[in-house]
N, CA, C and O atoms as CSV, one atom per row, in Angstrom:
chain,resi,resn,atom,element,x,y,z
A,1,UNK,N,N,38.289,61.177,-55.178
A,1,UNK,CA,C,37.118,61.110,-56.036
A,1,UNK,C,C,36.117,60.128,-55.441
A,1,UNK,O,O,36.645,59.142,-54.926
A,2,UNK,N,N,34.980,60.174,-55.406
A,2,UNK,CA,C,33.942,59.594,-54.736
A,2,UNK,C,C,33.212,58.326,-55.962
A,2,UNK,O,O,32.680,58.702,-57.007
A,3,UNK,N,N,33.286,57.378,-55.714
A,3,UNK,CA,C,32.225,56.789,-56.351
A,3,UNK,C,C,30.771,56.765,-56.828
A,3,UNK,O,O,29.870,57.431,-56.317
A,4,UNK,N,N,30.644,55.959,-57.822
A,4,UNK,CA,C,28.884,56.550,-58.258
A,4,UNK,C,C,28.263,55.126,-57.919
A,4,UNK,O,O,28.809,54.026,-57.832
A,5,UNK,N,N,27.190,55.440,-57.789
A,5,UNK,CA,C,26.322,54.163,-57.652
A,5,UNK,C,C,26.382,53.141,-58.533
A,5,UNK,O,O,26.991,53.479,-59.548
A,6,UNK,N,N,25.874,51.676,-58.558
A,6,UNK,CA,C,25.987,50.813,-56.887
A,6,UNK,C,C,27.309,51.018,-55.984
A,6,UNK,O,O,28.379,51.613,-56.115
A,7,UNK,N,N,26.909,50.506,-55.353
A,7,UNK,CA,C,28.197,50.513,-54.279
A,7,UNK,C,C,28.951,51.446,-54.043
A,7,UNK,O,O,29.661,51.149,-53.083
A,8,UNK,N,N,29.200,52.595,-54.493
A,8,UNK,CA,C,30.057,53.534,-54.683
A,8,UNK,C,C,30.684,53.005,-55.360
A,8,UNK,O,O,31.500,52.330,-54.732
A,9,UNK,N,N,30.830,52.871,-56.917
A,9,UNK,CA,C,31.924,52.210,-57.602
A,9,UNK,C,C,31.897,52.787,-59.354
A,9,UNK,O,O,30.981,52.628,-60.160
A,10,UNK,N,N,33.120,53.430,-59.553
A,10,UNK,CA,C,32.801,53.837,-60.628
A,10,UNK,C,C,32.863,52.904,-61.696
A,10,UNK,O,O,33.391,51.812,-61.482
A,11,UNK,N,N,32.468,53.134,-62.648
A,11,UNK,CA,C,32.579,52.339,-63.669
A,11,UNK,C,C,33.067,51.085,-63.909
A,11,UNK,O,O,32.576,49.957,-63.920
A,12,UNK,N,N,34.337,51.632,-64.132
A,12,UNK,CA,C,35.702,50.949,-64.200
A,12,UNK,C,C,36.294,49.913,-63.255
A,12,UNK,O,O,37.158,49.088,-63.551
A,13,UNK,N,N,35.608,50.102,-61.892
A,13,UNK,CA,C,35.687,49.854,-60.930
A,13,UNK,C,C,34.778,48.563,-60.803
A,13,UNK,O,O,35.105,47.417,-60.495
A,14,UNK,N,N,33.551,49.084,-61.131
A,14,UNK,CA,C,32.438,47.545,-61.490
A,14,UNK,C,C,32.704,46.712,-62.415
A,14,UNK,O,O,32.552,45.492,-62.479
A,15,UNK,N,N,33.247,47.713,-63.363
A,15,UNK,CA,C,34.009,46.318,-64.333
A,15,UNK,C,C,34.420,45.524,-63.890
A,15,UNK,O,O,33.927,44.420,-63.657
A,16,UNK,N,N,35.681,46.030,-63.623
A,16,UNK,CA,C,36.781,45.031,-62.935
A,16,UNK,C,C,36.238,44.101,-62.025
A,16,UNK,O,O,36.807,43.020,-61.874
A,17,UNK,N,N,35.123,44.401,-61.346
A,17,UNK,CA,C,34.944,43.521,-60.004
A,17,UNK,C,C,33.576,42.635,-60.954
A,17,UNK,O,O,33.260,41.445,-60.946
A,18,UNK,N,N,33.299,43.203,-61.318
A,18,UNK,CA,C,32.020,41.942,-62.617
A,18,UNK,C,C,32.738,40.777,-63.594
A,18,UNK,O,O,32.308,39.754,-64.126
A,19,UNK,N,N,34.096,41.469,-63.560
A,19,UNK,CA,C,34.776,40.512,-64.477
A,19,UNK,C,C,35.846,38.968,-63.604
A,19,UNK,O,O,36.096,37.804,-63.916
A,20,UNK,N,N,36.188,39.909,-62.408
A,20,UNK,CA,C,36.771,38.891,-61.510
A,20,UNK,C,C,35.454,38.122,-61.163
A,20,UNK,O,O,35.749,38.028,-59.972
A,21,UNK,N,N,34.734,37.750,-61.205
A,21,UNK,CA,C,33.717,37.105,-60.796
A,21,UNK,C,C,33.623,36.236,-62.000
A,21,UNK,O,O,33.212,35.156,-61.574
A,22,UNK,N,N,33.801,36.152,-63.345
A,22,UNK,CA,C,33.921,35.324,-64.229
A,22,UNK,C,C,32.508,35.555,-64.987
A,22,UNK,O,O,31.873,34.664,-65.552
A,23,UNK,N,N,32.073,37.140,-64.878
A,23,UNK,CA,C,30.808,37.241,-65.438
A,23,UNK,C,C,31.028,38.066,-66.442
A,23,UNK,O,O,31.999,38.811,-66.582
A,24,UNK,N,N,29.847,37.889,-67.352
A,24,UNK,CA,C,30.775,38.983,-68.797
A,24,UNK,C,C,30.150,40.756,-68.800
A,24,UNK,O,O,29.266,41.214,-68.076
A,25,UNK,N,N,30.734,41.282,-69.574
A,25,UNK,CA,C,30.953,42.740,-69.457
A,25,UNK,C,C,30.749,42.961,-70.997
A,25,UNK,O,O,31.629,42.590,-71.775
A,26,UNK,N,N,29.463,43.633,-71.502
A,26,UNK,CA,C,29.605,43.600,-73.327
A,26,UNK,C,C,29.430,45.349,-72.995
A,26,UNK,O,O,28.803,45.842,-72.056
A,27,UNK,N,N,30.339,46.219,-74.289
A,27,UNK,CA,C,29.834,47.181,-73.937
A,27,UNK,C,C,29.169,47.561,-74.970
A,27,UNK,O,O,29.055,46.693,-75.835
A,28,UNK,N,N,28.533,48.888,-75.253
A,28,UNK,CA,C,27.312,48.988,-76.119
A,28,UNK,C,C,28.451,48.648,-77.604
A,28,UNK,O,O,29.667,48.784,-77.746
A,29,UNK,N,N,27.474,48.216,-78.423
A,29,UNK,CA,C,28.426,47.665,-79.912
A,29,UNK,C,C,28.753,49.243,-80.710
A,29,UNK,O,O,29.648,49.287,-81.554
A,30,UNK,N,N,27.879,50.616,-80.327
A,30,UNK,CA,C,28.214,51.429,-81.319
A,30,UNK,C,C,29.113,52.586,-80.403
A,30,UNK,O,O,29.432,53.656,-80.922
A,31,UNK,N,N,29.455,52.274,-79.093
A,31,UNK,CA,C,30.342,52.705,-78.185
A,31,UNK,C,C,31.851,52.920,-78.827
A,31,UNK,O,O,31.990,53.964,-79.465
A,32,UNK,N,N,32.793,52.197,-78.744
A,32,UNK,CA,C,33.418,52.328,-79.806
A,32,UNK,C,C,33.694,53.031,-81.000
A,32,UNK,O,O,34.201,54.153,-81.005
A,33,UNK,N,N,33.371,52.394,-82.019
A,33,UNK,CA,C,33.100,53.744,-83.293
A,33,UNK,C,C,32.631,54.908,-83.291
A,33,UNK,O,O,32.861,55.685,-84.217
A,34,UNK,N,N,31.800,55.266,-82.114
A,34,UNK,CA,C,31.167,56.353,-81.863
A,34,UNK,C,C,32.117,57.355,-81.718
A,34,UNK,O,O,31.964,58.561,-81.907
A,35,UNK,N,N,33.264,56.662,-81.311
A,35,UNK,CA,C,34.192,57.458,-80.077
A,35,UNK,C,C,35.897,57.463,-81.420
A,35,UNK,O,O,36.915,58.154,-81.439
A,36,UNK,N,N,35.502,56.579,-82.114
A,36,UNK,CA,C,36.565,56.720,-83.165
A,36,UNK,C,C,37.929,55.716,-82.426
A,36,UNK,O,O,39.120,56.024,-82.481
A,37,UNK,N,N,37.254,54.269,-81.645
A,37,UNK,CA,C,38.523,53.428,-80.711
A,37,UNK,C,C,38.189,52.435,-81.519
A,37,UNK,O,O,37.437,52.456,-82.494
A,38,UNK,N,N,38.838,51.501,-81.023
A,38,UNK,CA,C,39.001,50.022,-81.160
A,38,UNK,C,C,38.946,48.954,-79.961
A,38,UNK,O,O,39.485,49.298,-78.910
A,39,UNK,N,N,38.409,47.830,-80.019
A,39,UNK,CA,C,38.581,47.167,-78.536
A,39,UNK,C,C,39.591,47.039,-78.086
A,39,UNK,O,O,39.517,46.051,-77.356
A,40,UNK,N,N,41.026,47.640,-78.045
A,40,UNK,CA,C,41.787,47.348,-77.393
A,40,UNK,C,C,41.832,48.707,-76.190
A,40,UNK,O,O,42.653,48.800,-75.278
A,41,UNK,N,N,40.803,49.601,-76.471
A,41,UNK,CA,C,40.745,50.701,-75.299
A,41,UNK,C,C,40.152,49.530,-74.185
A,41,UNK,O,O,40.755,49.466,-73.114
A,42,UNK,N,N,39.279,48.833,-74.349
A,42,UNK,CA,C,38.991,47.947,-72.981
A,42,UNK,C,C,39.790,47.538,-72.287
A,42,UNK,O,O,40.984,47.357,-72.527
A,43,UNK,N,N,38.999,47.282,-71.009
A,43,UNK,CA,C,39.413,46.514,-69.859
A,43,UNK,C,C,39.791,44.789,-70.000
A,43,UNK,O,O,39.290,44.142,-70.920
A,44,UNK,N,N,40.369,44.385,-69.372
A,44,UNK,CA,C,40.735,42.523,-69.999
A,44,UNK,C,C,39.476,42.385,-69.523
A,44,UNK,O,O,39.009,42.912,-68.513
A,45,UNK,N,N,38.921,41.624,-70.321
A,45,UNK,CA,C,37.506,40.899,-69.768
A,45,UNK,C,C,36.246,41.717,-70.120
A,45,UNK,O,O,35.213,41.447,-69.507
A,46,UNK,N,N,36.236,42.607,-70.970
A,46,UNK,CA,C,35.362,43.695,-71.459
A,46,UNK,C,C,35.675,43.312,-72.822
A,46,UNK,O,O,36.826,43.111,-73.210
A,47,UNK,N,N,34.147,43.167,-73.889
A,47,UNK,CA,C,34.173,43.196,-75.052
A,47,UNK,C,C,33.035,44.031,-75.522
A,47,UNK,O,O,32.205,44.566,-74.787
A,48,UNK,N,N,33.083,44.096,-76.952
A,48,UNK,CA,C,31.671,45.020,-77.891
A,48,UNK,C,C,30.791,43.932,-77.786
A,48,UNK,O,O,31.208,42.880,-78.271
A,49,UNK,N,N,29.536,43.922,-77.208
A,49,UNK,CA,C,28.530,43.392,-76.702
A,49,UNK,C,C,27.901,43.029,-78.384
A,49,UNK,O,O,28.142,44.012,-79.084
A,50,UNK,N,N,27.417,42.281,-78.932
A,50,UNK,CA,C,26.863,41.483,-79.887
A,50,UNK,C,C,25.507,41.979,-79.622
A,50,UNK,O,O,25.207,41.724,-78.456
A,51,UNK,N,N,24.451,42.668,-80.339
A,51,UNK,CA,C,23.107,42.960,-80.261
A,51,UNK,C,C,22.478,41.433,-80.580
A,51,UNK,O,O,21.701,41.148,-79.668
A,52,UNK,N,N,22.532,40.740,-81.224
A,52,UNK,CA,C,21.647,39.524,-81.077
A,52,UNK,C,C,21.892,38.640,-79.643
A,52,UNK,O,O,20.956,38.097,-79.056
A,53,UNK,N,N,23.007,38.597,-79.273
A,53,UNK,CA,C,23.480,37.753,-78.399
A,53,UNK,C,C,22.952,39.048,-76.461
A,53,UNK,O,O,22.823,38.757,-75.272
A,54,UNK,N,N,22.870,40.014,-77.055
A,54,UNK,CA,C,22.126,40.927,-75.906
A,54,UNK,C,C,21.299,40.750,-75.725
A,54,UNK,O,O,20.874,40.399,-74.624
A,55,UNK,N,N,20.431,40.967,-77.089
A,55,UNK,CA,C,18.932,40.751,-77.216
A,55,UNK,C,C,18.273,39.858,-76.530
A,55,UNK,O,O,17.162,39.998,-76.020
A,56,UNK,N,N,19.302,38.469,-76.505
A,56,UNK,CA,C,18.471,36.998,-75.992
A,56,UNK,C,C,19.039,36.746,-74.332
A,56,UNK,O,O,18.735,35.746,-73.682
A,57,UNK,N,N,20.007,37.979,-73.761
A,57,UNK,CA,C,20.446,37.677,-72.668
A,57,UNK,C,C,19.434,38.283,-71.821
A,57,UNK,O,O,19.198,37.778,-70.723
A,58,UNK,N,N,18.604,39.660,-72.353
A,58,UNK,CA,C,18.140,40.651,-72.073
A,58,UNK,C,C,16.786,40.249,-71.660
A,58,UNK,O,O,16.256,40.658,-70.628
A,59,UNK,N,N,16.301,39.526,-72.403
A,59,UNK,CA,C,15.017,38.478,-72.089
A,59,UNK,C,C,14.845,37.443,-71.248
A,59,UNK,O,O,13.813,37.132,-70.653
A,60,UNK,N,N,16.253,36.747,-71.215
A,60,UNK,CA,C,16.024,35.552,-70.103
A,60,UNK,C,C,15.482,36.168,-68.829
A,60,UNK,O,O,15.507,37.308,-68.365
A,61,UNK,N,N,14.987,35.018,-68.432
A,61,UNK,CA,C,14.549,35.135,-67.456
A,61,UNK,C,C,15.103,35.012,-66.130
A,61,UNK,O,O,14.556,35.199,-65.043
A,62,UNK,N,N,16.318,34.654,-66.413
A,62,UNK,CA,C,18.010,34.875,-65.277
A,62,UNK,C,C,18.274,35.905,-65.080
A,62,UNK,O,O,18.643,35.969,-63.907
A,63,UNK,N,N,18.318,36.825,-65.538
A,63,UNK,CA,C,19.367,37.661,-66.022
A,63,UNK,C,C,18.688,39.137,-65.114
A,63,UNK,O,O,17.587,39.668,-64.966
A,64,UNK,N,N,20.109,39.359,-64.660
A,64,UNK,CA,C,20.298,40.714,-63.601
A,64,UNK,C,C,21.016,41.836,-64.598
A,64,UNK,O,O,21.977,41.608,-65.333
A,65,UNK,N,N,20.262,43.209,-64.432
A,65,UNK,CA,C,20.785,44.474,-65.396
A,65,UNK,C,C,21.322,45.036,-64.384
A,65,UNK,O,O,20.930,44.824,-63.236
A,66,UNK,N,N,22.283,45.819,-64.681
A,66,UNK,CA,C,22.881,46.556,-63.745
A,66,UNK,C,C,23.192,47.874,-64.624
A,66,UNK,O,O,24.147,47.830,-65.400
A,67,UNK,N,N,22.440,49.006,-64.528
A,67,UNK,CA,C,22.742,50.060,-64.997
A,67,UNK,C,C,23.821,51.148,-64.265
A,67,UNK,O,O,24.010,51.270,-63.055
A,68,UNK,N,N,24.434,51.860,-65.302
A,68,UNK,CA,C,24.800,53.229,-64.122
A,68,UNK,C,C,25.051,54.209,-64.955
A,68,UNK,O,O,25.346,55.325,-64.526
């Protein structure tokens, strides 16, 4: 199976390597329920991302998005 962009890396794959780095991983908050799970379908180091606490990460002026 081939990877998807960045890097060639799927998903799961960027997780993991975003999280060994000691950086955080929120995933969308209505991801989850949407899907009828609970956070224990995550990855260690993957949580339900907090919309206020997004909101203000999303704005800094630090802060790198990484879509895929």
């Amino acid at each position: 199976m081939t990877g998807q962009p960045p890097r060639e890396l799927s998903p799961q794959s960027l997780t993991r390597a975003i999280v060994q780095q000691d950086d955080t991983v929120g995933v969308c908050a209505i991801y989850l329920p949407g899907r009828g799970e609970d956070p224990g379908i995550l990855l260690n180091g993957a949580a339900s991302a907090d919309a206020g606490d997004t909101a203000a990460r999303l704005i800094a002026s630090d802060t790198r998005i990484m879509r895929f």
